[in-house]
Backbone of each chain as ProteinMPNN parsed JSONL, in Angstrom:
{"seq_chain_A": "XXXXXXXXXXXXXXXXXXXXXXXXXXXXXXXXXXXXXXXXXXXXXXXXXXXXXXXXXXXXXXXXXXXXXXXXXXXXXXXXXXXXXXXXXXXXXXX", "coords_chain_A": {"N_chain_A": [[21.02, 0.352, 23.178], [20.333, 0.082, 20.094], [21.489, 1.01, 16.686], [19.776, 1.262, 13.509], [20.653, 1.446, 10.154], [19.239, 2.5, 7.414], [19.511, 2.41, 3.939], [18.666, 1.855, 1.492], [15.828, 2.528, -0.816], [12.862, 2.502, 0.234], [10.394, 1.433, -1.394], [11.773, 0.233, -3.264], [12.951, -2.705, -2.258], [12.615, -4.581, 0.161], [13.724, -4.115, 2.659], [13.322, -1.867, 4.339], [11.003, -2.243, 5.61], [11.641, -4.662, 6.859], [13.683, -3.8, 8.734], [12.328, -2.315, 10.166], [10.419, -3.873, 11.508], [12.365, -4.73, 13.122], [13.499, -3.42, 14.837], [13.713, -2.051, 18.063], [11.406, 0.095, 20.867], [13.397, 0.906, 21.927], [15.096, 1.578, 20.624], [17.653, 2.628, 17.633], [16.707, 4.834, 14.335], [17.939, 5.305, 11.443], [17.857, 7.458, 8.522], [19.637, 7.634, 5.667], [20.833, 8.785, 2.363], [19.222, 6.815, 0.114], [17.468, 6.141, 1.926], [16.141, 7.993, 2.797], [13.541, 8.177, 1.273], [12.323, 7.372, 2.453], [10.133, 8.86, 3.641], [8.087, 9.357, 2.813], [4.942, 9.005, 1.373], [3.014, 6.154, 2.47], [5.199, 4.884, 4.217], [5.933, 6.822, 5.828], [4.069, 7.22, 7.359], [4.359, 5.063, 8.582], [6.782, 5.302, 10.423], [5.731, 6.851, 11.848], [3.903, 6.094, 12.989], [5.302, 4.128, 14.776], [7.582, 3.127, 17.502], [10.021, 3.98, 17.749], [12.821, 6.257, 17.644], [13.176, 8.293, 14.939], [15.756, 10.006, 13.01], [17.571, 11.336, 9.981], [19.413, 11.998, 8.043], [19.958, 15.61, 7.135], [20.654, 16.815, 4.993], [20.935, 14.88, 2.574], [17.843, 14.692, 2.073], [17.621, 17.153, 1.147], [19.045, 17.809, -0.679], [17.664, 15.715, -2.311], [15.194, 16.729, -3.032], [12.916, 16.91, -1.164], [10.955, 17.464, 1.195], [11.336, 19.202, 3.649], [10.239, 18.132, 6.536], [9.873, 18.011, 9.852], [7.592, 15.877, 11.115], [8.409, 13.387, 10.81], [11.051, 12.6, 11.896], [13.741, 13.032, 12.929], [15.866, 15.86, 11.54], [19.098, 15.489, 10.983], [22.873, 16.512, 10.572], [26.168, 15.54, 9.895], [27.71, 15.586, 12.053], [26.021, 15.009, 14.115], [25.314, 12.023, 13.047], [27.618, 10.521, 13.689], [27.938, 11.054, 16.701], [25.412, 9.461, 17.274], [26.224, 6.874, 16.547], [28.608, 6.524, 18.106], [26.929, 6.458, 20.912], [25.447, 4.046, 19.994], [24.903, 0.41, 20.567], [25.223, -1.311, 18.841], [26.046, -0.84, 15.395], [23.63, -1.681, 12.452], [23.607, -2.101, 9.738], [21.473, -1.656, 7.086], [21.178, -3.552, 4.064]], "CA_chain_A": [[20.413, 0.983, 21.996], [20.957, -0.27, 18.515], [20.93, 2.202, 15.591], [19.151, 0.6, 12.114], [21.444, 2.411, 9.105], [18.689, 2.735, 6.15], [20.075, 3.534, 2.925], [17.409, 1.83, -0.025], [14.259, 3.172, -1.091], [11.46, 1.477, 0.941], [9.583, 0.996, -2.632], [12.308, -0.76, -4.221], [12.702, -3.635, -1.794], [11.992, -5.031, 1.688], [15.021, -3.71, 4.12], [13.292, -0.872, 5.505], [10.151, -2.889, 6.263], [12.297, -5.368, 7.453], [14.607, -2.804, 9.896], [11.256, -1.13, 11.272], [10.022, -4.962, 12.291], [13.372, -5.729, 13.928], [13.499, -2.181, 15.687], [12.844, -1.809, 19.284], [11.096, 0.991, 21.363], [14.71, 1.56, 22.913], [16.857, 1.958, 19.572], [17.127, 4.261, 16.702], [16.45, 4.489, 13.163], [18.906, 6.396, 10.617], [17.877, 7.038, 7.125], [20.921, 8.172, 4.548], [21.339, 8.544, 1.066], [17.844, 6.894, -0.558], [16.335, 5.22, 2.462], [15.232, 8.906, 2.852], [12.617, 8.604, 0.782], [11.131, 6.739, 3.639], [9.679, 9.616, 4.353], [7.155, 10.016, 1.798], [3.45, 8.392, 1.219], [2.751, 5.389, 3.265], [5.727, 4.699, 5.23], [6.107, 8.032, 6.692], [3.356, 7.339, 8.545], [4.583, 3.613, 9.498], [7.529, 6.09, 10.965], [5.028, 7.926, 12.899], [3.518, 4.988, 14.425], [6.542, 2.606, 15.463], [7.462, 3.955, 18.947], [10.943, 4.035, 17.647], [12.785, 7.561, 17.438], [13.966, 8.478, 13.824], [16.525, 10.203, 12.599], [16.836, 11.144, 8.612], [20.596, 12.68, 7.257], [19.047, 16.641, 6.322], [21.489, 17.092, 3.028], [20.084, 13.832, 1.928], [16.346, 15.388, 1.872], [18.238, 18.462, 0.53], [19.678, 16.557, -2.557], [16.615, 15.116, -3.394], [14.444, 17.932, -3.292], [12.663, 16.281, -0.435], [10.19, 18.667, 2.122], [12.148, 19.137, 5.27], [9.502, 17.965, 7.644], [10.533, 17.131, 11.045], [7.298, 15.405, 11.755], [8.183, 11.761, 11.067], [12.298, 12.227, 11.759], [14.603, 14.619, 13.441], [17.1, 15.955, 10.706], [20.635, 15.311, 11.072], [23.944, 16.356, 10.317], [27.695, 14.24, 9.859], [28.134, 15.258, 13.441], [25.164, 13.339, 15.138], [25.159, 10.374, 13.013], [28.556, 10.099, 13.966], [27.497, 10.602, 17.56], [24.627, 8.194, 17.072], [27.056, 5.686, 16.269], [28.517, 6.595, 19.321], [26.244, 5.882, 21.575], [25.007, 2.687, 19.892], [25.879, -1.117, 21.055], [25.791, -1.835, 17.41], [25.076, -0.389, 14.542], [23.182, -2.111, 11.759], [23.744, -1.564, 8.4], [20.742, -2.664, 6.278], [21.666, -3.716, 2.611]], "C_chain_A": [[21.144, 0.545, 20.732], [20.504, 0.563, 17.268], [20.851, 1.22, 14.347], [19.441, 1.84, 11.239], [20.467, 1.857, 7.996], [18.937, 3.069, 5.095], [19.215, 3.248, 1.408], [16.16, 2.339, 0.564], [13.151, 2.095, -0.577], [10.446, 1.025, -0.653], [10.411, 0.12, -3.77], [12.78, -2.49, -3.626], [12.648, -3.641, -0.2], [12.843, -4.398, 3.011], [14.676, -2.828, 4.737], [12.058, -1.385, 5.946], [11.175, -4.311, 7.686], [13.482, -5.126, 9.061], [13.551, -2.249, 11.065], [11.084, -2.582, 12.007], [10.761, -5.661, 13.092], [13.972, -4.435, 15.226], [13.096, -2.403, 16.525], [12.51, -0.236, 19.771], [12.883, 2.027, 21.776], [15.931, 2.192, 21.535], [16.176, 3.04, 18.372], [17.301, 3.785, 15.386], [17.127, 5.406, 12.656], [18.568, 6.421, 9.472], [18.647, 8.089, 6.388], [20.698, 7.423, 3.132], [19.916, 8.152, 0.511], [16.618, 6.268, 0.247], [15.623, 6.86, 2.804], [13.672, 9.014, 2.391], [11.135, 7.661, 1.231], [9.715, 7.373, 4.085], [8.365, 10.415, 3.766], [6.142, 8.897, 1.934], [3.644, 7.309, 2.593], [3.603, 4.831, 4.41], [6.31, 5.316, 5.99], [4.963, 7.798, 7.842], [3.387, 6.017, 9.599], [5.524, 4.076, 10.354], [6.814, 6.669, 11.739], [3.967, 7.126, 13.719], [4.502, 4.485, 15.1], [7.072, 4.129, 16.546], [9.299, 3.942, 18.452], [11.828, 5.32, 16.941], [13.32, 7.406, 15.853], [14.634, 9.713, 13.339], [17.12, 9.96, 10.891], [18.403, 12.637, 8.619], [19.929, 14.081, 6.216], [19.878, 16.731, 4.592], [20.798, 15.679, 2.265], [18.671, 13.877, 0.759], [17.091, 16.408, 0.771], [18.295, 18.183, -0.851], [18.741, 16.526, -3.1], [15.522, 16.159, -3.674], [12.872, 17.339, -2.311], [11.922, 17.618, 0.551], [11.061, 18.389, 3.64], [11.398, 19.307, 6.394], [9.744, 17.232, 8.782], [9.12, 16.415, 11.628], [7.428, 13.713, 12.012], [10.069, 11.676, 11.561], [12.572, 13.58, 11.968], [15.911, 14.865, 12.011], [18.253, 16.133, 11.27], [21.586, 16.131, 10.386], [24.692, 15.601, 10.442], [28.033, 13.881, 11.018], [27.541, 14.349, 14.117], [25.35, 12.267, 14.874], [26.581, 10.181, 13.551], [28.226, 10.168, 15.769], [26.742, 9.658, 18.484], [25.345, 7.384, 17.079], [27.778, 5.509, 17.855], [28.276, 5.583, 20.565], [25.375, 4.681, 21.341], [25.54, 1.726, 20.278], [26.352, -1.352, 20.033], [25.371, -0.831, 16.568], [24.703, -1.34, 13.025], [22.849, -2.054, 10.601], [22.639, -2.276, 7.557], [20.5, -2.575, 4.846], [20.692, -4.16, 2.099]], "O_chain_A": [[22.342, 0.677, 20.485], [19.329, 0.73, 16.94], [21.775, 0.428, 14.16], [18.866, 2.923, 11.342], [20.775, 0.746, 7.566], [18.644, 4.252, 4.92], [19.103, 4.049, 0.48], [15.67, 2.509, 1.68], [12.798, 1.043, -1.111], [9.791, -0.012, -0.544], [9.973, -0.459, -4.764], [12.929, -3.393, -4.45], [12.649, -2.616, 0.481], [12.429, -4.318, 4.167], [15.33, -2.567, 5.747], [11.852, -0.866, 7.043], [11.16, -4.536, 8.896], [13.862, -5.874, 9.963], [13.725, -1.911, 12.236], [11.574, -2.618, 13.136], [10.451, -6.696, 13.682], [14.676, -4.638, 16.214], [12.024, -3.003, 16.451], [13.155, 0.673, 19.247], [13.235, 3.205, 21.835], [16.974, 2.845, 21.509], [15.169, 3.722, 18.183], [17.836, 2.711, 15.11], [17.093, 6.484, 13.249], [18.86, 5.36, 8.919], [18.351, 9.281, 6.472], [20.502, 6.252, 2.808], [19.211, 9.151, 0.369], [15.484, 5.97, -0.13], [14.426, 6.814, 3.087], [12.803, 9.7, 2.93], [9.988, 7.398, 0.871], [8.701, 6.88, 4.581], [7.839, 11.494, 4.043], [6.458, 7.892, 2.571], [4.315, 7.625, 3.575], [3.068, 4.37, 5.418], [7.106, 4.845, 6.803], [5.052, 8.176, 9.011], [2.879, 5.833, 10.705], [5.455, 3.42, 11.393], [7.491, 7.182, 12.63], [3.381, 7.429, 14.758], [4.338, 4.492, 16.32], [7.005, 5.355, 16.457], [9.854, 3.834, 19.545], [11.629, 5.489, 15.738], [13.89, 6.351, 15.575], [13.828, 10.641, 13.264], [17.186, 8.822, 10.428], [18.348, 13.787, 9.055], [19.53, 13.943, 5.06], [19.476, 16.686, 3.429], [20.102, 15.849, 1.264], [18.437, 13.506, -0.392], [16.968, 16.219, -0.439], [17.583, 18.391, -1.833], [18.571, 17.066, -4.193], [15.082, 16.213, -4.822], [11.791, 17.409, -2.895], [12.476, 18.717, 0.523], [11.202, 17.41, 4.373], [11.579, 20.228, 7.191], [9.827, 16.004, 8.785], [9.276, 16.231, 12.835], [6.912, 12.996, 12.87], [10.457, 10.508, 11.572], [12.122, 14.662, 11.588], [16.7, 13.978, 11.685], [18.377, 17.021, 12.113], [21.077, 16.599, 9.367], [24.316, 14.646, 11.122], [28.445, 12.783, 11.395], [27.984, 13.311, 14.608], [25.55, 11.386, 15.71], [26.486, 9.082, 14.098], [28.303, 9.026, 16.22], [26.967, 9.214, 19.61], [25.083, 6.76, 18.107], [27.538, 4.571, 18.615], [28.857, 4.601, 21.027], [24.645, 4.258, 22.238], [26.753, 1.835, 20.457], [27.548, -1.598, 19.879], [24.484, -0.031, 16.869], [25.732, -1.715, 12.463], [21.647, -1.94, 10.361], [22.829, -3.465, 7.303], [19.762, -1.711, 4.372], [20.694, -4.431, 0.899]]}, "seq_chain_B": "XXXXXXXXXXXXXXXXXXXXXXXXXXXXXXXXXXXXXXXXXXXXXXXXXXXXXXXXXXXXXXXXXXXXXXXXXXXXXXXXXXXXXXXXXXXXXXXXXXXXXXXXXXXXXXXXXXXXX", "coords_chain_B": {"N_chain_B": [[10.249, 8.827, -35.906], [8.952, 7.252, -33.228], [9.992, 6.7, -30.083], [9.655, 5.527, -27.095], [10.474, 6.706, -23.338], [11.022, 4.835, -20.631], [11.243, 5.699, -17.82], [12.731, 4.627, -14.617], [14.397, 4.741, -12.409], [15.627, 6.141, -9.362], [16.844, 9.242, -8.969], [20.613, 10.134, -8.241], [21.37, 7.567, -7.4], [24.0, 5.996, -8.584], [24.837, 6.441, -11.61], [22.592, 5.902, -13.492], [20.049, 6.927, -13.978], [20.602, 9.239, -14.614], [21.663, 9.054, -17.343], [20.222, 7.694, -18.61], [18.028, 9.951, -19.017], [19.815, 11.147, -20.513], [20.206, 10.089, -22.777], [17.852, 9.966, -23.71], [17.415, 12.812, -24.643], [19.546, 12.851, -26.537], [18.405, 10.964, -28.335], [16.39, 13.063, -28.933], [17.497, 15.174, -30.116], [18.212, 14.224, -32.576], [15.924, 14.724, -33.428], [14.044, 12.663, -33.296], [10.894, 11.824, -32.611], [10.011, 12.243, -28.881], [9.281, 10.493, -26.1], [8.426, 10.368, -22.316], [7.894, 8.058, -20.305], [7.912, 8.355, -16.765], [8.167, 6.206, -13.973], [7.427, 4.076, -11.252], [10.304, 4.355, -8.629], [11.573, 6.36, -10.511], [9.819, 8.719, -10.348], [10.337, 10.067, -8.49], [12.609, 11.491, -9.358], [11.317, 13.945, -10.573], [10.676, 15.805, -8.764], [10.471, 18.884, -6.76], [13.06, 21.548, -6.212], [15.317, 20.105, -6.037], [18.455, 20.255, -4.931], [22.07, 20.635, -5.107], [23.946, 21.198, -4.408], [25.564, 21.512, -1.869], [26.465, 18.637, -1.855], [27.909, 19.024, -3.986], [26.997, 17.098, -6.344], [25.9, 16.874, -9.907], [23.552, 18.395, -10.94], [20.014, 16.884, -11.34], [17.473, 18.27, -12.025], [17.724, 20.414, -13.293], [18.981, 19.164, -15.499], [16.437, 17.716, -16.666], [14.886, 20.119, -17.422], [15.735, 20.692, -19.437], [14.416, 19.451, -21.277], [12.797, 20.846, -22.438], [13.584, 22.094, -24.581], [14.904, 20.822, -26.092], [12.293, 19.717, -27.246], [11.272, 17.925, -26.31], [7.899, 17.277, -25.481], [6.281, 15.652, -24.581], [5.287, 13.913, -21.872], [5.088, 11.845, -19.088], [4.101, 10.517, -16.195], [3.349, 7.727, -14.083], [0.503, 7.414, -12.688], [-0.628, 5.793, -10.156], [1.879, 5.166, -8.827], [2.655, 8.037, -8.186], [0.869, 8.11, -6.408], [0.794, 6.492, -4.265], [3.372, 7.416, -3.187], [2.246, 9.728, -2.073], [2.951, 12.25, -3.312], [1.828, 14.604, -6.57], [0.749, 15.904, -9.305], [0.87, 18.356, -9.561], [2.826, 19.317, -7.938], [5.434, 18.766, -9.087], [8.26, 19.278, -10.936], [8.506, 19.458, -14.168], [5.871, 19.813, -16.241], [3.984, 16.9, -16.231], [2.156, 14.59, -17.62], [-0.257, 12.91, -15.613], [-0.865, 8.978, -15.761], [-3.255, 6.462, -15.949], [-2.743, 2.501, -15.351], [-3.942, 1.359, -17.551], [-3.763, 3.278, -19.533], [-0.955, 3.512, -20.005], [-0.358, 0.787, -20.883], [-1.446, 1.371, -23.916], [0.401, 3.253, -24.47], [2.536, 2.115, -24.588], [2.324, 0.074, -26.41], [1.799, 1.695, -28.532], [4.102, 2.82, -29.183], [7.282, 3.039, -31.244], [9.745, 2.411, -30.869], [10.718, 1.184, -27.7], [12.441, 2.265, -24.711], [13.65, 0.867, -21.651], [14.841, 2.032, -18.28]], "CA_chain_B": [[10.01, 7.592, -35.096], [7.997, 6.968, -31.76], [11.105, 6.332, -28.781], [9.372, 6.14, -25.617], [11.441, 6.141, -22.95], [10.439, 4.316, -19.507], [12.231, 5.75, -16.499], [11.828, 3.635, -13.464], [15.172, 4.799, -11.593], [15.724, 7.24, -8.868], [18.091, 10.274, -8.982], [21.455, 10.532, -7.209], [21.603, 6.665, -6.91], [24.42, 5.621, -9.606], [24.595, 6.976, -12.788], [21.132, 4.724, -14.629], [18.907, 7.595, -14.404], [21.011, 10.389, -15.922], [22.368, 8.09, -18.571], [18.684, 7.047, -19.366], [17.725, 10.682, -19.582], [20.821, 11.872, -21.375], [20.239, 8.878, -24.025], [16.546, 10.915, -24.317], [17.89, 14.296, -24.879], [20.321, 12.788, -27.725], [17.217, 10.987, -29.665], [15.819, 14.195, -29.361], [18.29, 16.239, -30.877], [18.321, 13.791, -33.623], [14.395, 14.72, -34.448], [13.055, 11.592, -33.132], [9.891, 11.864, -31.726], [10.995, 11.248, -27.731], [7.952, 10.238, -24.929], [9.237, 10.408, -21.237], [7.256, 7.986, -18.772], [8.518, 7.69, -14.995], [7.522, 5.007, -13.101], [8.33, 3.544, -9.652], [11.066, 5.653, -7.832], [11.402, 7.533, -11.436], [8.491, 9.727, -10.315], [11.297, 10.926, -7.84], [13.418, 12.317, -10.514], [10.159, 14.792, -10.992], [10.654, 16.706, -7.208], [10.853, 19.954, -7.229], [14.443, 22.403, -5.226], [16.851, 19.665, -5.964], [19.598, 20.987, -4.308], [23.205, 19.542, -5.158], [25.763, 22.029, -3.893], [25.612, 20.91, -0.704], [26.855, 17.531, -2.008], [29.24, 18.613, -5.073], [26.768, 16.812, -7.731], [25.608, 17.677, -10.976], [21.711, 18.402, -10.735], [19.281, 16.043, -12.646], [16.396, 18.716, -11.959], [18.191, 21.049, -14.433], [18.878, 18.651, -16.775], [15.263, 17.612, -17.011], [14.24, 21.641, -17.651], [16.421, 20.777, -20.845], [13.45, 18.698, -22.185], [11.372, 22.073, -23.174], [14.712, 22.625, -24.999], [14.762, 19.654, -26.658], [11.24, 19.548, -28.177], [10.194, 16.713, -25.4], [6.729, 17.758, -24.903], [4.966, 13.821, -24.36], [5.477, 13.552, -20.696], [4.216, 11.179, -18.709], [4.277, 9.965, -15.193], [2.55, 6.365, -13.596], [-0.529, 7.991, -11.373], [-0.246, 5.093, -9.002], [3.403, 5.715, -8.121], [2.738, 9.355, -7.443], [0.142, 8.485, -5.024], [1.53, 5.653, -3.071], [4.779, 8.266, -3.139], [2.174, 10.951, -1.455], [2.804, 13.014, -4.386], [1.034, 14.937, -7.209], [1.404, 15.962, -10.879], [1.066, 19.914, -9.169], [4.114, 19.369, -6.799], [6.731, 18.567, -10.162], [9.509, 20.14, -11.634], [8.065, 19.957, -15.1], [4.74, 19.399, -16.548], [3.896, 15.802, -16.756], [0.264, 14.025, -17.207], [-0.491, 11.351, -14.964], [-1.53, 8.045, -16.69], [-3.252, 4.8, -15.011], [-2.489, 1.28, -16.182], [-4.48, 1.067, -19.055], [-2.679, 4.329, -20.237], [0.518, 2.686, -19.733], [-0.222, -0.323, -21.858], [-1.569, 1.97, -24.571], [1.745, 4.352, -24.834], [3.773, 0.946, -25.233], [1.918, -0.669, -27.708], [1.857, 2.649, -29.899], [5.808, 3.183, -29.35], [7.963, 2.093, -32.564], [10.924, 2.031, -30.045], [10.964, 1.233, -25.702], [13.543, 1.707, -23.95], [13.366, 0.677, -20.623], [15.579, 1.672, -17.84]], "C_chain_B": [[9.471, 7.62, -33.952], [8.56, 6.64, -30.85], [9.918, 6.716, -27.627], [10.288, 5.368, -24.45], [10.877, 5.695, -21.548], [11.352, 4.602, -18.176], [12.118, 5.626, -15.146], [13.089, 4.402, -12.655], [15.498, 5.998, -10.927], [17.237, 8.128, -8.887], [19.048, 10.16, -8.05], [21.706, 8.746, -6.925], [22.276, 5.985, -8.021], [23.9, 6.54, -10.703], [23.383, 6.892, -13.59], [20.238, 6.197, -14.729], [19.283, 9.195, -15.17], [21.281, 10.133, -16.784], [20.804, 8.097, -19.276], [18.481, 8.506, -19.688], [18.472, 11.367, -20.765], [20.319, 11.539, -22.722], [18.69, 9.811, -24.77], [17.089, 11.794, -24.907], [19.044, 13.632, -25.95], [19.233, 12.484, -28.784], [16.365, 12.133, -30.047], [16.077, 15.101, -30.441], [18.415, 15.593, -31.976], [17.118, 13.349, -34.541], [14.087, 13.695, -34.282], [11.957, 12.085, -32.607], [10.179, 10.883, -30.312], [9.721, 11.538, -27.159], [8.424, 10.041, -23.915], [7.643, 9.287, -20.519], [8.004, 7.812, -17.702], [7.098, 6.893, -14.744], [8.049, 4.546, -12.122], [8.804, 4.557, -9.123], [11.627, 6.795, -8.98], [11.051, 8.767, -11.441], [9.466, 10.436, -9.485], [12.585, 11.989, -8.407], [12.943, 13.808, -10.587], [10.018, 15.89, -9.933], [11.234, 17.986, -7.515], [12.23, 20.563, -6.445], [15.043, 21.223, -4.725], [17.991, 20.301, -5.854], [20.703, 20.219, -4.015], [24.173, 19.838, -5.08], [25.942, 21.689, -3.036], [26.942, 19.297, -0.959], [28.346, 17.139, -3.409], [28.645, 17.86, -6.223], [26.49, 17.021, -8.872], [23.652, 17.31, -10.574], [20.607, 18.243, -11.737], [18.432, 17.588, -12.953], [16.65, 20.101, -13.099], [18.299, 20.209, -15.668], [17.327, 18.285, -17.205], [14.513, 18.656, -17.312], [14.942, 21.545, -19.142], [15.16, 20.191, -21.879], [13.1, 19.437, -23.422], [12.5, 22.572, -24.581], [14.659, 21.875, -26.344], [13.693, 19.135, -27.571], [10.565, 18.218, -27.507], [9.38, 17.119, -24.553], [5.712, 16.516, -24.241], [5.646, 13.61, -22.916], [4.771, 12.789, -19.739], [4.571, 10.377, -17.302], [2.944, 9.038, -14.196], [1.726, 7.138, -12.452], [-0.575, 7.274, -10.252], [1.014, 5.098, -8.253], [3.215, 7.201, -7.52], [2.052, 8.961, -6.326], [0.33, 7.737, -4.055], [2.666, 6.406, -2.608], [4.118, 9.181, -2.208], [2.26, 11.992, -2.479], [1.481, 13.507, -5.457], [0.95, 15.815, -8.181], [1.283, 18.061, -10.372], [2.335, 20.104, -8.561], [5.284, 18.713, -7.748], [7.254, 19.615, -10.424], [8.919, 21.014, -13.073], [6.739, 19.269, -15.508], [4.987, 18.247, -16.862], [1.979, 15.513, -16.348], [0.392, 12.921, -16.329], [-1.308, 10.944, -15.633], [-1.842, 6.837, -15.491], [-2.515, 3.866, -15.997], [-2.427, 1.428, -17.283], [-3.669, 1.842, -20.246], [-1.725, 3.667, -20.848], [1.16, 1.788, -20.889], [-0.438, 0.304, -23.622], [-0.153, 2.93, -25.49], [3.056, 3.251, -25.436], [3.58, 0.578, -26.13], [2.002, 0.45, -28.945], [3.108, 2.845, -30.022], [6.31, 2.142, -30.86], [9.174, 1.48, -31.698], [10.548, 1.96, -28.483], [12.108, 0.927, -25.314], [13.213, 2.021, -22.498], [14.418, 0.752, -19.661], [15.668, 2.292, -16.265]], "O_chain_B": [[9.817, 8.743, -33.587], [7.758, 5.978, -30.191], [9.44, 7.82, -27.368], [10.697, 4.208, -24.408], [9.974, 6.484, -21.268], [12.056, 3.744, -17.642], [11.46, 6.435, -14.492], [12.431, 4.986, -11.794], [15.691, 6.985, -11.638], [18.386, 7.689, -8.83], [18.622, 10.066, -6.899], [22.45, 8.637, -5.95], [21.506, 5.284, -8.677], [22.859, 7.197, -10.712], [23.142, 7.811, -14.372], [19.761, 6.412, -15.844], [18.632, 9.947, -15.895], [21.247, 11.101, -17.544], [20.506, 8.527, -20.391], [18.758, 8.644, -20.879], [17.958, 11.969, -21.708], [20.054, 12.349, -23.61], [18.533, 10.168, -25.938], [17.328, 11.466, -26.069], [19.67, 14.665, -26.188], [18.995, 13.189, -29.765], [15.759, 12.254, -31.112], [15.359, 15.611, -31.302], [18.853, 16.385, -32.81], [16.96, 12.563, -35.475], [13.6, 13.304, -35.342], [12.217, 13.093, -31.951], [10.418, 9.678, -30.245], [9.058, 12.522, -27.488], [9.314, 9.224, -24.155], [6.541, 9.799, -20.323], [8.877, 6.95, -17.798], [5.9, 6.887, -15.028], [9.278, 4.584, -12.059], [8.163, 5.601, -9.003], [12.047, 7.893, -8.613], [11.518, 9.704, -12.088], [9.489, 11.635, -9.762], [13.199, 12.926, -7.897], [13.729, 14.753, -10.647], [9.289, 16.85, -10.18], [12.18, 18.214, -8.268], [12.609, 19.593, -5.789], [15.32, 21.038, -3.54], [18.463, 20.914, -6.812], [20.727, 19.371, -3.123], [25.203, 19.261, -5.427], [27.069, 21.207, -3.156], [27.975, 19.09, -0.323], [29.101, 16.217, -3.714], [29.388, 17.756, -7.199], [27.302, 17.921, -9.088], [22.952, 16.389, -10.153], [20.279, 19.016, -12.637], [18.675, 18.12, -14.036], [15.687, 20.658, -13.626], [17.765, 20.529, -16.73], [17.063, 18.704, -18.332], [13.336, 18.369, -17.533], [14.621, 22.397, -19.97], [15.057, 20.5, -23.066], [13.05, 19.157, -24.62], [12.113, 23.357, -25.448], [14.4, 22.36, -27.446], [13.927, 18.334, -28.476], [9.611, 17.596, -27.976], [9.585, 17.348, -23.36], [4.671, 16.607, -23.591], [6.727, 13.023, -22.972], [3.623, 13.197, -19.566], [5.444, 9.518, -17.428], [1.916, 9.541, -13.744], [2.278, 7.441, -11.395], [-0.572, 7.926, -9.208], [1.022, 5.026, -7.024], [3.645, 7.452, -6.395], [2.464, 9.348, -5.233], [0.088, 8.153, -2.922], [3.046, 6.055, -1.491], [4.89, 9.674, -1.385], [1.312, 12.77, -2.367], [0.359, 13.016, -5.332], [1.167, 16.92, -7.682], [1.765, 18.875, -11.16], [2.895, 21.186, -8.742], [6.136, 18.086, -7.119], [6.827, 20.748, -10.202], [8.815, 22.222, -13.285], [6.547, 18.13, -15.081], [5.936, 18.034, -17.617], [1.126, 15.869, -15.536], [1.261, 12.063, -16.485], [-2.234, 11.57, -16.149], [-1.136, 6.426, -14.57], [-1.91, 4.166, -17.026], [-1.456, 1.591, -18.022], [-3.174, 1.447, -21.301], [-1.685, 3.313, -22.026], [2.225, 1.79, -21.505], [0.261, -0.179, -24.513], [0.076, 3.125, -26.684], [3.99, 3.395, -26.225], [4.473, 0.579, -26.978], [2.229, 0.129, -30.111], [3.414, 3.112, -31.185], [5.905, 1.07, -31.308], [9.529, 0.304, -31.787], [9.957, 2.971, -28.103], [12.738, -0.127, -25.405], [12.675, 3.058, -22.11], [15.194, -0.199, -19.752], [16.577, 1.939, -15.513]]}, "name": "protein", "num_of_chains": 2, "seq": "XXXXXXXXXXXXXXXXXXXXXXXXXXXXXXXXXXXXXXXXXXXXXXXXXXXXXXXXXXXXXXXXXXXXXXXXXXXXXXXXXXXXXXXXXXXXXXXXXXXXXXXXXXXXXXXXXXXXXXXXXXXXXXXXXXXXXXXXXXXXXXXXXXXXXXXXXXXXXXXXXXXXXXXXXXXXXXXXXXXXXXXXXXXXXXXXXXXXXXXXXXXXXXXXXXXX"}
């Protein structure tokens, strides 16, 4: 399992298109800090197709004033992602 | 004078988008006539129960309630950004109109000043 670390805004350039198309069924998706805002209009629902679980840092949402909907992404705390990490082979930071 | 200000950058990511508003809220206070558009991840600025204790920051979504304060009533946010965002000029902080394009080009060309940031 390889975890994909999200942290830009899917509307300001390509890295979270680019993370979902390099994602497999088996690994995980993390979004922190502004890749949160993944989670809004059109690629919330590219999140709710891709067979790939996601995972979405809740204080993040919090911050931004963000709807705390678990249907496209399980919310997190410091502890999991740090667990996540964990249990990843790698993890994948995408800049 | 006619300042409109163009705010394309999202909250909480570097300083650029409190700076840009701050820089508003001074031409204000100095009786300019100030015009707010967001645009792009701007429109994210505009969300409503920003919540920044959690994190220890200072909270844009207050400073932008300073506007009404301020005498910055010309508000204006890019209608195509809200709706590719999912969003919608009911689900903001503070009153803004949504503008298309054409708008857009209109609000620039009448500005004496743009600042863009």
């Amino acid at each position: 399992m390889q975890l994909h670390i999200i942290s830009h805004s899917p509307y300001k350039n390509t890295t979270f298109t680019q993370a979902l198309a390099t994602a497999t069924a088996n690994d995980k998706l993390l979004l922190v800090d502004e890749g949160v805002y993944a989670l809004t209009g059109v690629y919330k629902q590219q999140i709710q197709a891709h067979p790939t679980a996601c995972f979405a840092i809740k204080e993040h949402l919090v911050l931004r004033g963000l709807p705390l909907d678990e249907n496209a992404a399980e919310l997190i705390n410091f502890d999991t992602f740090v667990r996540l990490s964990l249990d990843a082979q790698h993890c994948l930071s995408w800049y | 004078m006619n300042c409109l200000f163009i705010l394309r950058q999202s909250p909480y990511q570097g300083s650029l988008a409190r700076e840009a508003l701050d820089m508003a809220l001074a031409f204000a206070a100095f009786d300019e006539h100030v015009q707010l558009l967001f645009l792009e991840d701007g429109v994210f600025q505009l969300l409503k129960n920003q919540d920044s204790d959690g994190l220890r920051i200072k909270n844009m979504e207050k400073s932008l309630a300073a506007t009404g304060i301020y005498d910055i009533n010309d508000i204006y946010v890019g209608a195509d950004c809200l709706t590719m965002r999912g969003l919608s000029t009911d689900t903001l902080t503070i009153a803004a109109q949504a503008v298309e394009q054409e708008e857009i080009q209109q609000l620039i060309a009448r500005a004496d000043k743009v600042v863009s940031l």
